[in-house]
N, C-alpha and C positions, 0 to 999 in steps of 0.2 A: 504493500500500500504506500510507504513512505516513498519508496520509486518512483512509482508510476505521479503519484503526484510532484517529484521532484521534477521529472521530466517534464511538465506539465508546467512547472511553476521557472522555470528558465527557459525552456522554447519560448513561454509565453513575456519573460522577461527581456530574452533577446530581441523577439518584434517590436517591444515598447522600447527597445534602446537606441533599435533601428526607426523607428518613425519619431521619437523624438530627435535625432541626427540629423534625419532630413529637414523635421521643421525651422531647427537651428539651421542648416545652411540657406533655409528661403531669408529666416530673420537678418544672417549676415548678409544675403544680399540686398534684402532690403535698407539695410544702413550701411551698405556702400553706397547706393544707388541713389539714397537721400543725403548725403554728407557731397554726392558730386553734384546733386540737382542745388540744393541750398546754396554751396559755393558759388556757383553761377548768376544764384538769384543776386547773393550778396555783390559780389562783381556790377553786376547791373545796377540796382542800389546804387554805389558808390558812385559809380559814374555819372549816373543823373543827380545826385548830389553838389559831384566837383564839376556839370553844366559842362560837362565833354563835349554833349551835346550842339550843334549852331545854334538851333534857337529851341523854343520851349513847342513841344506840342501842342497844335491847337487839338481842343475839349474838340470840335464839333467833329475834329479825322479819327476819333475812338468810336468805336462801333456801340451804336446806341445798346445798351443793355435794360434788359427790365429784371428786376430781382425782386426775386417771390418769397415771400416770409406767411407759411402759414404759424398759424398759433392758436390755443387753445388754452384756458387756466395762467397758472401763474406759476412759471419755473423758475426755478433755483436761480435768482440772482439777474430775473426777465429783464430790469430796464437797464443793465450793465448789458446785459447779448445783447438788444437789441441798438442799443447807443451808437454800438461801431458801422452800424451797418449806414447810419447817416454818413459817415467821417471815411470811407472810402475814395481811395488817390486815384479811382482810375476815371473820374470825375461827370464823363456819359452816361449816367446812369436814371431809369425810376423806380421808385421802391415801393411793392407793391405789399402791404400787410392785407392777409384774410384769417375774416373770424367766423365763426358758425353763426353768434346774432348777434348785437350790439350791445347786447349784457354781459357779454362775455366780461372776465375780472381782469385780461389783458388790456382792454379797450382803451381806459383811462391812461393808463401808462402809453400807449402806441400815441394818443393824441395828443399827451404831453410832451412827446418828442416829436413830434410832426412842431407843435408850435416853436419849441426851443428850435430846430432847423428850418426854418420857413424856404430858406434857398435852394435844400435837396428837395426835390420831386417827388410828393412821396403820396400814397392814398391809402385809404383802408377800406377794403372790399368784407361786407356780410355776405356769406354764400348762402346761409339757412342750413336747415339739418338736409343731410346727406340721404337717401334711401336707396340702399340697397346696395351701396358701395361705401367705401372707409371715407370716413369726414376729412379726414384732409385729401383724398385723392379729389373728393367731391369738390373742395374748397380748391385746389389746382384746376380742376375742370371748368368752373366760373371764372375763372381768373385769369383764367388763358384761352377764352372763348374770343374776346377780341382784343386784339394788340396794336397799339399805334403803329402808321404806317412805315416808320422809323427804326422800328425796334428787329437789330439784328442777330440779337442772342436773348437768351433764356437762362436766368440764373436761380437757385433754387437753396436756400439755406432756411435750417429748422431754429425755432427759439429759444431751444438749450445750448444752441452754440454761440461762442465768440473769439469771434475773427479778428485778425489784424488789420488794419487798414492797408495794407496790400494783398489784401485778401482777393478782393474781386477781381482786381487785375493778374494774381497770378494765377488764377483758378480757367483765366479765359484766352489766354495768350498762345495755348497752342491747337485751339481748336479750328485753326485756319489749315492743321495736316490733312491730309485726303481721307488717309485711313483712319481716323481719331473721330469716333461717333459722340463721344460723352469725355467731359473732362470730370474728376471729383477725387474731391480729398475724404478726411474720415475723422472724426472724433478720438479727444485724448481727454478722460474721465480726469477730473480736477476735484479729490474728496473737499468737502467743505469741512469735513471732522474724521479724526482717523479711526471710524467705528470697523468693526469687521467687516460688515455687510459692503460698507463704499472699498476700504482693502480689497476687498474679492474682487468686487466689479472691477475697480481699477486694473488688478493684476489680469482678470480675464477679458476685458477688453483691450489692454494693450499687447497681449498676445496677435489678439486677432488683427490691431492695427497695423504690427509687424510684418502680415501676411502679403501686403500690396509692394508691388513688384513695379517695378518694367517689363517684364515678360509674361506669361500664363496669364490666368483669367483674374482680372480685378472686377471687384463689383460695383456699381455704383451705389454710394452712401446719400441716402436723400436728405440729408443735411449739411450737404455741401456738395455741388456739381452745376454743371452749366454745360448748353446743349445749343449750338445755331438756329437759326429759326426757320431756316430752310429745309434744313435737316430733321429740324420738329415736326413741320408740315410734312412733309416728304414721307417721313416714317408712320404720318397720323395717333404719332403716339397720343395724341388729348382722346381721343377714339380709342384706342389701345386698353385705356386706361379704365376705360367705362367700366364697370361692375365689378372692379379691383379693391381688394383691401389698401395693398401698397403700390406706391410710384418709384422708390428704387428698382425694386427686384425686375418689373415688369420691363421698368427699363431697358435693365441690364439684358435680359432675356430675346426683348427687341435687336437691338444695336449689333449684342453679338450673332445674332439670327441672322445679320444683313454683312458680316464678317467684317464688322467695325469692332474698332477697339475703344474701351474705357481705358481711358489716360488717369493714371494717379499720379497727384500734384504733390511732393511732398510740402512745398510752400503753401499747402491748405489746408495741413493738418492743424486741426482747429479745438481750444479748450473747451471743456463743456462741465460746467461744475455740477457736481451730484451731492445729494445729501440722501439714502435712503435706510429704511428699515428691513430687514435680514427678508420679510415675506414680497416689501416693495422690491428687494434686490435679482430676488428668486423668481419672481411673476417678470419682470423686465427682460429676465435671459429667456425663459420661456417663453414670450411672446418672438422674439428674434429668430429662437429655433422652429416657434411653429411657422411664422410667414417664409421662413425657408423650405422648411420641408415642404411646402404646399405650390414654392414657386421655383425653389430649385432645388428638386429631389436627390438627382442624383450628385449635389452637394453636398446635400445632407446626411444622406447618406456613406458617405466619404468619411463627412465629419466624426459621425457616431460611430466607426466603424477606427477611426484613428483614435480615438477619443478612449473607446470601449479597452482599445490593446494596452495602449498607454496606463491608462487608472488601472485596470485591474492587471495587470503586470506586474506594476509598481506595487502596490497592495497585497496580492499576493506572493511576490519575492518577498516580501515582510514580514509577511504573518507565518512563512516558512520557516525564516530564517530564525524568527524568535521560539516558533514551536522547535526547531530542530537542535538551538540548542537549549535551552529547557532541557528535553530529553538526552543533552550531551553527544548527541549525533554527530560523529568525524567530517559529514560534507554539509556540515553549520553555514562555512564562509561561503560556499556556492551561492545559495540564492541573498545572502548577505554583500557578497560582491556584488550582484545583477544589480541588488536593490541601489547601492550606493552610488553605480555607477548612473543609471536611471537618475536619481538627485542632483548627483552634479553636474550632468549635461544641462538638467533642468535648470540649476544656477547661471549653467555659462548662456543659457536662452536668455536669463534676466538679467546678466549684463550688459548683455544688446540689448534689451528695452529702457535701461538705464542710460545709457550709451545715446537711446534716441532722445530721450528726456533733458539731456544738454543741446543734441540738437534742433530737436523742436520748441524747447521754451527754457531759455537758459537763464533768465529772471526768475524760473520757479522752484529751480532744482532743490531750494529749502524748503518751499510749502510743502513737495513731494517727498521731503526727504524718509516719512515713517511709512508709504506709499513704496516706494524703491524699498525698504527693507523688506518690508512685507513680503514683495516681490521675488525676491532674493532666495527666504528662506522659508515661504508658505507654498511654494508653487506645487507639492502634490496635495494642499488641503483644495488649492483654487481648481486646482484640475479634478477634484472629484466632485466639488459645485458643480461646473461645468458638464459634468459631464451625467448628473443626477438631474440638469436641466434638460439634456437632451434627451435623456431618457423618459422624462415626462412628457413630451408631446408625441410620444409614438401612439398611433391612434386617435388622438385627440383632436378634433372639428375646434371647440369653441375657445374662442380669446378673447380678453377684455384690455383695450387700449384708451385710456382719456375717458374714460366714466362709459363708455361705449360696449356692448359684449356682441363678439360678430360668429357668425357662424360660416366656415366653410369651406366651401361645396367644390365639385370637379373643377377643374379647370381654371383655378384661382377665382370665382366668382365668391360672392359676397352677400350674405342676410345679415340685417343688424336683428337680434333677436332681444335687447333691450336698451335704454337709455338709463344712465343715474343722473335725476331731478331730485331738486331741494326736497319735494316732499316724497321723497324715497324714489322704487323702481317705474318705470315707464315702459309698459310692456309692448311688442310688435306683434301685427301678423299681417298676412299676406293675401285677402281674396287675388283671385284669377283675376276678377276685372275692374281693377280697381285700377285710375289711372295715374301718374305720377303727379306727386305735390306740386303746388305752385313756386314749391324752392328748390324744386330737382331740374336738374340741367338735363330739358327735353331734348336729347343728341339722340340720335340713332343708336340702339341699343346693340346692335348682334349679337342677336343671340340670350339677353339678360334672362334671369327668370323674372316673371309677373315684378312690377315694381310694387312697394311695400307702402303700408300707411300709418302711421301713429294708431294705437287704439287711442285716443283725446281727444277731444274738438279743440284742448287748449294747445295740439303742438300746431295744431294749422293756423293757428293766431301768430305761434312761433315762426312761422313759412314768411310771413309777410313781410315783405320790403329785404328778402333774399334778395341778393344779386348786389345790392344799394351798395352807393360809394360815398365817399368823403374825399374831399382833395386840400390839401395844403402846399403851394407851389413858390 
């Protein structure tokens, strides 16, 4: 018995040593590839600094951009992300906030900085509630129904994030390549407190951040990316979009359907400060694993599948090694070496995250500093989160994102099957002929199933004055 499991518990150790190796060589290349792009950006920087330049660029020869800020609630530190997005150098730009209705708790805040900046361009589009697709795909689908005639890119940043003010500009400067269908950076979790739960998140999203290359397959992050508007139309992604939970995935699945590439910017890698609780931290990976599994399976399954060998490799080289000697067993140090070795490839993975933490935000490296340790020396607690996350949406239809709980269905399609409203749940259902709300964006469906309706007379009071704008210019 103890054989057969020894063999067991080292083959299974080996593979976890060998896919942890490799994921370390993508992370090293990943922080080659950004420490050469950075370089460059900074080179540039300078020069327009020390006006190498003849004369200054005119504002009107930058390609008009429109940048899309959906929002919903009130995140972590909302009117700081949203701040930067006025104070943007690449100076062509209008800024376009959507809310679901004008009580949103965002609101006040969006129109106090629309007033503090009266010179940037900016408006605040109500979409109304969403049916039968994810509120903010819905609230991108109002928003980009009609576009000044001007507008030649498409910018798209979420309201947990904040940018640099050369954010916008580097995010969009190489989408003039032939083969470059989507440009997009990606989120670097900023704990507000060094609780375990924001720890975790950190450490397993900067893994994940580590992933984006120059070469293989990047994904678009829809909180950060930008897309030409030629190439928006062209793809009909706003149509694409229709009955979708999400607008990265769907993206991504687009673009590289048409054997275009997602461009990752490391110049876009963008803070996003978190502050959650161990159940908020756990439902937030979950939700990530399900919209993947349902829009890029065989991803996902990659994922769980690298994830699976890894934890439980590690784990059980462990529990081997301390039962084998307990029993004073002579091939103790076997799976005690598997196990160690497993650790410490782990550590040298989070010195390249460490490593990118200077180059991506070298002002922070002290706020991060309990963040990096964590990192360092938790990474098989974080990999078994991780990977207790993945294992929880296998099977699993319903997700709850923004007070919202969506169900579903083949094909990436989407039923909201309730709202949370002040005075508790907001149930949905769906007759056959029931036609779409006065705040759902009557597109051409293909394909949807029956569009959905409040059980309330009061959400259709909610419907009214969807679509409505404000402008301050």
């Amino acid at each position: 018995m103890f054989s057969s499991w020894l063999t067991f518990s080292i083959v299974l150790a080996a593979l976890a040593l060998l896919v942890t190796f490799l994921l370390g060589c993508q992370s090293w290349e990943h922080r080659r590839f950004a420490r050469k792009r950075l370089r460059a950006c900074l080179q540039g920087a300078n020069r327009r600094s020390e006006g190498i330049a003849a004369k200054r660029v005119d504002v009107r020869a930058c390609p008009r951009i429109a940048l899309f800020a959906p929002c919903k609630g009130i995140d972590v530190g909302l009117q700081e992300n949203l701040r930067p997005l006025f104070l943007q150098d690449h100076g062509n730009y209008e800024l376009v906030f959507i809310v679901e209705s004008n009580r949103d708790p965002a609101c006040p805040i969006i129109h106090d900085l629309m007033a503090e900046f009266p010179h940037v361009d900016s408006r605040l589009v109500v979409a109304g509630m969403a049916a039968d697709v994810g509120q903010k795909v819905h609230n991108l689908r109002v928003a980009t129904r009609r576009l000044d005639a001007e507008v030649e890119i498409l910018a798209f940043i979420d309201s947990d994030a904040r940018p640099s003010p050369s954010w916008l500009r580097s995010l969009v400067k190489r989408l003039d390549c032939p083969e470059v269908g989507i440009t997009t950076g990606y989120r670097w979790f900023m704990p507000e407190r060094p609780t375990l739960a924001n720890l975790l998140l950190h450490s397993i999203n900067a893994t994940a951040a580590s992933m984006y290359s120059p070469r293989g397959v990047n994904l678009v992050w829809g909180g950060s990316w930008a897309m030409r508007r030629d190439r928006f139309d062209q793809l009909e992604l706003r149509d694409v979009w229709d009955g979708m939970l999400t607008d990265d995935l769907v993206a991504t699945n687009l673009v590289q359907g048409k054997k275009l590439r997602v461009e990752f910017e490391p110049a876009c890698m963008i803070a996003s400060p978190i502050d959650l609780s161990l159940g908020e931290m756990f439902n937030f990976l979950r939700r990530q694993y399900m919209i993947g599994r349902h829009y890029l399976p065989g991803l996902w399954a990659i994922t769980l599948l690298a994830t699976t060998i890894m934890t439980v490799g590690f784990w059980a080289a462990l529990a081997t090694s301390v039962v084998a000697f307990g029993f004073g067993v002579n091939w103790a140090w076997m799976p005690a070496t598997a196990c160690t070795a497993i650790y410490l490839w782990g550590m040298f993975r989070a010195t390249i995250r460490r490593d990118l933490v200077k180059l991506y935000f070298p002002a922070r490296r002290q706020a991060l500093a309990r963040a990096i340790q964590f990192d360092l020396f938790a990474t098989p607690l974080a990999m078994a989160v991780n990977w207790a996350a993945i294992l929880s949406t296998v099977g699993a239809r319903h997700i709850r994102w923004r007070g919202i709980t969506y169900r579903l269905l083949r094909g990436g399609m989407t039923r909201i099957v309730s709202r949370q409203q002040k005075g508790g749940i907001l149930g949905v259902y769906w007759p056959e002929d029931t036609p779409a709300m006065g705040g759902q964006d009557n597109q051409p469906t293909h394909g949807l199933p029956p569009a959905g309706r409040l059980a309330s007379q009061k959400s259709a009071e909610n419907q009214q004055g969807a679509g409505a704008t404000s402008r301050a210019a």
